[in-house]
C-alpha positions as CSV (number, residue, x, y, z in Angstrom):
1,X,42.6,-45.0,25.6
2,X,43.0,-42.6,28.4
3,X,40.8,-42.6,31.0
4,X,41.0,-39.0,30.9
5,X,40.6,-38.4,27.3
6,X,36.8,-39.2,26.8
7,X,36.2,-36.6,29.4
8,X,38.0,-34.5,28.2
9,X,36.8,-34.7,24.3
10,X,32.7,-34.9,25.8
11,X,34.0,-31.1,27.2
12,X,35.6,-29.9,24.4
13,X,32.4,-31.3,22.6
14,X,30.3,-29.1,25.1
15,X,32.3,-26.1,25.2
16,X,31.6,-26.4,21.1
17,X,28.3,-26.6,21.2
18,X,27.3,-23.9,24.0
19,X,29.7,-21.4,21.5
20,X,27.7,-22.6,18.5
21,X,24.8,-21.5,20.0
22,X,25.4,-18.1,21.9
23,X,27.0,-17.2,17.6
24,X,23.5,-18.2,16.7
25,X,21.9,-16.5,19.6
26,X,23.3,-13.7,18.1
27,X,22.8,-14.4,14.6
28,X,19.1,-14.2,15.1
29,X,18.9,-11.4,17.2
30,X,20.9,-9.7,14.4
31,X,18.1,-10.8,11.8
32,X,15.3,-9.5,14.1
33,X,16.9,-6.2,14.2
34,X,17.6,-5.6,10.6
35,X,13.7,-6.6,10.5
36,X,12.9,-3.4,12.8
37,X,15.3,-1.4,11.0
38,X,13.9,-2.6,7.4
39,X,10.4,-1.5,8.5
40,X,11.7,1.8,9.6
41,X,13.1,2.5,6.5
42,X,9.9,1.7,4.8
43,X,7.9,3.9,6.5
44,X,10.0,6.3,5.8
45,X,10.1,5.8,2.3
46,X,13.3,5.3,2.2
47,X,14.0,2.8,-1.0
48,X,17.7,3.2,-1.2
49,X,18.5,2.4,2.5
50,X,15.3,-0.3,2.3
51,X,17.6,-1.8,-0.6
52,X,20.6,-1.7,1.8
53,X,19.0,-4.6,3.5
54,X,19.8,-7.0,0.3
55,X,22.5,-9.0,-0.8
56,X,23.9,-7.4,-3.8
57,X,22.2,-10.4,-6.3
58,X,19.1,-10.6,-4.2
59,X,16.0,-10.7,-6.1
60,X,12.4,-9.3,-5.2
61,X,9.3,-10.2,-6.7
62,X,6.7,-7.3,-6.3
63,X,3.5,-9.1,-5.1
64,X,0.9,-6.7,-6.1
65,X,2.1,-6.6,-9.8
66,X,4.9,-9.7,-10.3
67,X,7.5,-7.6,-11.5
68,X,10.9,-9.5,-10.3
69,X,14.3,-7.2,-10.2
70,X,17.6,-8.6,-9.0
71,X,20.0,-6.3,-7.1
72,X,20.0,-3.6,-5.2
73,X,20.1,-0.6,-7.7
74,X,16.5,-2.4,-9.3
75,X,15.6,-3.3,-6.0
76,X,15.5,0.6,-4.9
77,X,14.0,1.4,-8.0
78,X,11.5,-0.7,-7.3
79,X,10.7,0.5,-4.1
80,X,11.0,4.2,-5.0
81,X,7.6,3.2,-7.5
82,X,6.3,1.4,-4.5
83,X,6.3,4.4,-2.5
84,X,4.7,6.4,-4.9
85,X,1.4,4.5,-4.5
86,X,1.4,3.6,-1.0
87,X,1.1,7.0,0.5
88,X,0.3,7.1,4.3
89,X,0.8,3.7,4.4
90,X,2.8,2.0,7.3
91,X,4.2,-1.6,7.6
92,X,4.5,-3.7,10.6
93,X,6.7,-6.7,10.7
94,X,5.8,-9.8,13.3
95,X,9.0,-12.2,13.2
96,X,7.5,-15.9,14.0
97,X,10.6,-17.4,13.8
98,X,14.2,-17.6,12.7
99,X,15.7,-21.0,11.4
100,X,19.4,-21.7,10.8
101,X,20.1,-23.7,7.6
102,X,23.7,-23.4,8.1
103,X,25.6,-20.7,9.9
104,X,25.4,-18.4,6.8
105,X,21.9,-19.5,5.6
106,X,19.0,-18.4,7.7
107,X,14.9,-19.3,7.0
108,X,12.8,-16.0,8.9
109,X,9.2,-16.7,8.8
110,X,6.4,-14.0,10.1
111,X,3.2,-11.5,9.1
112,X,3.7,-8.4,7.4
113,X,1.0,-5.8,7.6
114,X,0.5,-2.7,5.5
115,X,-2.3,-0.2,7.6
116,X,-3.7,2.5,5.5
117,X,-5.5,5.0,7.4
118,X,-8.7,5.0,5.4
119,X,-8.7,1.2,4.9
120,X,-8.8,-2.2,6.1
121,X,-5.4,-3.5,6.9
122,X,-3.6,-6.1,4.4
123,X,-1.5,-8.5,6.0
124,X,0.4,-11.2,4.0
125,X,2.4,-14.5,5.2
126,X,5.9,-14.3,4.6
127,X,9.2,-16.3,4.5
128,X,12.5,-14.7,3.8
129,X,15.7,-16.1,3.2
130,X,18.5,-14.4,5.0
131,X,22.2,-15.0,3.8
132,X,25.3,-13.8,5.6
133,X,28.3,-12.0,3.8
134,X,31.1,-10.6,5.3
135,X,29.5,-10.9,8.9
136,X,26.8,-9.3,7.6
137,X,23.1,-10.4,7.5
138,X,21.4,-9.5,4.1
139,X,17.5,-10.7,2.2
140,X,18.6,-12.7,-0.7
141,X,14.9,-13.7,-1.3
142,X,11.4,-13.0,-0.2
143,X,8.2,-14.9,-0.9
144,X,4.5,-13.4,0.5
145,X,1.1,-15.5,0.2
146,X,-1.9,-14.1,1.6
147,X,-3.1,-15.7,4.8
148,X,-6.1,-18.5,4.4
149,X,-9.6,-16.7,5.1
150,X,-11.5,-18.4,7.3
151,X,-14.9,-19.0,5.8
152,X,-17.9,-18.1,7.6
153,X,-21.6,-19.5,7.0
154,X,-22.8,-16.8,9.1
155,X,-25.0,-15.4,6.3
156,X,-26.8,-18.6,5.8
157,X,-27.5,-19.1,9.3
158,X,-28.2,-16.0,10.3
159,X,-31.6,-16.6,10.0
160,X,-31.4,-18.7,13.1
161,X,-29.3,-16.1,15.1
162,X,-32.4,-15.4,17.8
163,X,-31.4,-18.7,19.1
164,X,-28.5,-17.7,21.0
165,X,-28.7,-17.8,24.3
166,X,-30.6,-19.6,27.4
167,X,-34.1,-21.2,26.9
168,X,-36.0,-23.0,29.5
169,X,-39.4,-25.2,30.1
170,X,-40.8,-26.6,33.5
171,X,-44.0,-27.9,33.0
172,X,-44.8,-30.7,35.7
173,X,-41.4,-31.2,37.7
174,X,-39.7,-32.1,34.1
175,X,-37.5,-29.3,33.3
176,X,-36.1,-28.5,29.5
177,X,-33.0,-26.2,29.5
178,X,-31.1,-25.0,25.6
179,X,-28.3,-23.4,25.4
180,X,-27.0,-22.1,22.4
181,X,-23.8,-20.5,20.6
182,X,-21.9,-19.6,18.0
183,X,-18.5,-21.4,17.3
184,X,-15.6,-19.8,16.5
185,X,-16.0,-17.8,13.0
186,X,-19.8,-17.9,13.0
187,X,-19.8,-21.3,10.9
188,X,-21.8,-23.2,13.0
189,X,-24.5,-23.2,15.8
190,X,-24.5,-25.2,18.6
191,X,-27.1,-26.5,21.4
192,X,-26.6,-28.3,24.1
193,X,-29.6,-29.2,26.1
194,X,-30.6,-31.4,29.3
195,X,-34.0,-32.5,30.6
196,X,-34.4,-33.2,34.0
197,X,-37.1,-34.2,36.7
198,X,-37.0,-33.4,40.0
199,X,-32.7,-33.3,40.8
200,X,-32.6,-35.7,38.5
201,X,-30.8,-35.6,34.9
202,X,-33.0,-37.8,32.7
203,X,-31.1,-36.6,29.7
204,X,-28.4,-34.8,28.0
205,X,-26.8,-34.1,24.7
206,X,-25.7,-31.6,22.0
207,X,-26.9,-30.4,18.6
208,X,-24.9,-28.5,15.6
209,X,-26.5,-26.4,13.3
210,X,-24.7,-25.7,9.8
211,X,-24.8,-24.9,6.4
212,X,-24.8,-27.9,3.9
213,X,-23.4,-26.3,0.4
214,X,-23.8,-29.6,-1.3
215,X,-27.9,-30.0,-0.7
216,X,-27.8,-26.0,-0.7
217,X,-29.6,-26.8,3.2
218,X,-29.4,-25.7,6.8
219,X,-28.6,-29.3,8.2
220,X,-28.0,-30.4,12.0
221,X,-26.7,-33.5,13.9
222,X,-27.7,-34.1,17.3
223,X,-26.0,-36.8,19.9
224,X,-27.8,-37.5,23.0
225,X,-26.1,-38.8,27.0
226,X,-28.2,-42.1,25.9
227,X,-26.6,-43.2,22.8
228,X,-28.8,-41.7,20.4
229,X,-28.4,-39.8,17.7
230,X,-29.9,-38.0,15.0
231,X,-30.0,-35.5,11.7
232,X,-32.4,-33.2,9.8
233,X,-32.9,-30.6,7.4
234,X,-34.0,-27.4,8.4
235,X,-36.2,-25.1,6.2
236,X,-37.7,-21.8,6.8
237,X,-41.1,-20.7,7.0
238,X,-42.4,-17.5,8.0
239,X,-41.9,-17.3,11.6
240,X,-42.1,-21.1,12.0
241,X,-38.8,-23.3,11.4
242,X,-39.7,-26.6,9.8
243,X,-37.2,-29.3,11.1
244,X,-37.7,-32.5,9.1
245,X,-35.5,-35.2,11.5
246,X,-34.6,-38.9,11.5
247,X,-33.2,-40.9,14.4
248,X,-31.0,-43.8,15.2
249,X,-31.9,-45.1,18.9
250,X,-29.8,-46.5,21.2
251,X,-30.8,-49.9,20.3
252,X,-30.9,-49.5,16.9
253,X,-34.3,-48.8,15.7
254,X,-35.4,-46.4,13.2
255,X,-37.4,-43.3,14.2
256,X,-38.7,-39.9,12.4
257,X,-40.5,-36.8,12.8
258,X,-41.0,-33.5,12.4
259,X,-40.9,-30.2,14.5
260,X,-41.7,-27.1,14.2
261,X,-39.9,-24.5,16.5
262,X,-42.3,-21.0,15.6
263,X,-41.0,-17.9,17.1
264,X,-43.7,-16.0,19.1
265,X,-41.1,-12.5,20.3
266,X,-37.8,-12.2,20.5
267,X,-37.9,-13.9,24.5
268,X,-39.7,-16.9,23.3
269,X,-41.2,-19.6,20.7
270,X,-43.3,-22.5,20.9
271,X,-41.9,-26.5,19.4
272,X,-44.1,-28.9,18.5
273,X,-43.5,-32.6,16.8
274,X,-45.7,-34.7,14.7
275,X,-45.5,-37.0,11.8
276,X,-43.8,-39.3,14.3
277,X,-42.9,-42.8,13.6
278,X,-40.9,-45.6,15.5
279,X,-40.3,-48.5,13.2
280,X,-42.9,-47.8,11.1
281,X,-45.8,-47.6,14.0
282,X,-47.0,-44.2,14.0
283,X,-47.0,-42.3,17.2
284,X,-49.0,-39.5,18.8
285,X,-48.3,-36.4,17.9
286,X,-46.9,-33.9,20.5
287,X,-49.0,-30.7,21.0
288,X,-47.0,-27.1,21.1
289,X,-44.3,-26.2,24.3
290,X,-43.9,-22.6,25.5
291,X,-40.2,-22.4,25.8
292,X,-38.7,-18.8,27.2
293,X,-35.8,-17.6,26.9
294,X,-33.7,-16.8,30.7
295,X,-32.6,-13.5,31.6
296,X,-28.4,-13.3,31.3
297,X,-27.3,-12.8,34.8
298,X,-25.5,-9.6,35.9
């Protein structure tokens, strides 16, 4: 072979390649604007320039009523009944991404959001398939799914929402500080807490509080800087939260007992434990705590 020919075939190769990609550069930023243009049309109510947007035997599946038309006369008559209902409706089109099949087949994925004026706003996940005739980018097929909803426990834990925030004891140079908190959606409570003497940190740890749905139970699980760890069931009384726990140490053994946190005003509530057992030998019981809650800081 000549020694210039492999050179000369990698360049040929890369000159290929950088013009493949600047056409599909293009490509998508031709997709992403027939996206702004197709929303524009919608809010305008426009169905027979909307149906402009398809490929002659494109076919649309109505996802509020299943009806599926193919082709751009049914598709605009489709629309045109669309529009009817929707009245001050807008749509708003967020393009995630644009993904080349071929060079004439295109996968466009993103959120599509209908905002009424009086209402909340309904947003669906979609993924059209874009097809190119006659250097021309057209919908050949759409499919929407509404977005998974997050579930929230926050109605059964409500209940417990006085908790968040910064609580503190110092009885005797042994300090007890709790922090709690929401996590994200509201679906569980979490307290992380340290106890410590003098400058010294004697203990740390954290504690989630959640709803069980299969014992129908506010339930919590609780990790400690020592190896410990624990869980309980938690069960409202009045003012008084009865916290029925159970303990692995870090050695192993077996311990139990039961606390009672019982709210005294909104800045503080008193725990107590008894009922306590360590491998079967009972233990004293622990008399009530003042615990307040801090002041946020400016």
């Amino acid at each position: 072979m000549n020694r210039f020919c492999f050179p000369l075939t990698l360049c040929a190769w890369a000159a290929a390649a950088s013009l493949a990609l600047a056409d599909q550069a293009a490509d998508e930023a031709a997709i992403r604007k027939n996206a702004e243009a197709y929303v524009t049309a919608y809010n305008n109510h426009d169905a027979k320039l909307l149906a402009s947007f398809w490929s002659p035997d494109a076919v649309y599946q109505n996802p509020q009523t299943g009806t599926e038309v193919t082709g751009q006369e049914a598709i605009a008559a489709e629309f045109t009944d669309i529009f009817k209902e929707l009245g001050d409706g807008k749509l708003a089109v967020e393009v995630k991404s644009v993904v080349f099949v071929s060079p004439t087949v295109a996968i466009e994925r993103g959120v599509a959001t209908v905002k009424q004026p009086k209402a909340d706003p309904e947003s669906t996940d979609y993924t059209a398939v874009n097809v190119k005739r006659d250097g021309k980018w057209l919908l050949d097929r759409v499919s929407e799914e509404a977005p998974p909803i997050a579930i929230s426990n926050y109605d059964k834990l409500k209940d417990l929402e006085w908790m968040i925030g910064k609580w503190a004891n110092e009885e005797q140079g042994s300090r007890v500080e709790l922090t709690c908190k929401w996590t994200k959606n509201q679906t569980f409570i979490t307290r992380t807490f340290s106890v410590t003497t003098g400058d010294q940190l004697d203990m740390s740890g954290i504690q989630v509080i959640g709803w069980d749905a299969s014992a129908n139970k506010v339930r919590s699980w609780l990790f400690d800087s020592d190896g410990g760890f624990s869980e309980a069931t938690w069960t409202k009384k009045d003012k008084k939260w009865i916290i029925d726990s159970t303990a692995t140490l870090p050695d192993g053994r077996k311990a139990s007992e039961i606390n009672v946190m019982k709210i005294v005003d909104d800045n503080s509530f008193t725990w107590q434990s008894s009922g306590r057992e360590l491998d079967g030998e009972i233990l004293p019981n622990i008399a009530p705590i003042k615990i307040a809650r801090v002041p946020e800081s400016k």
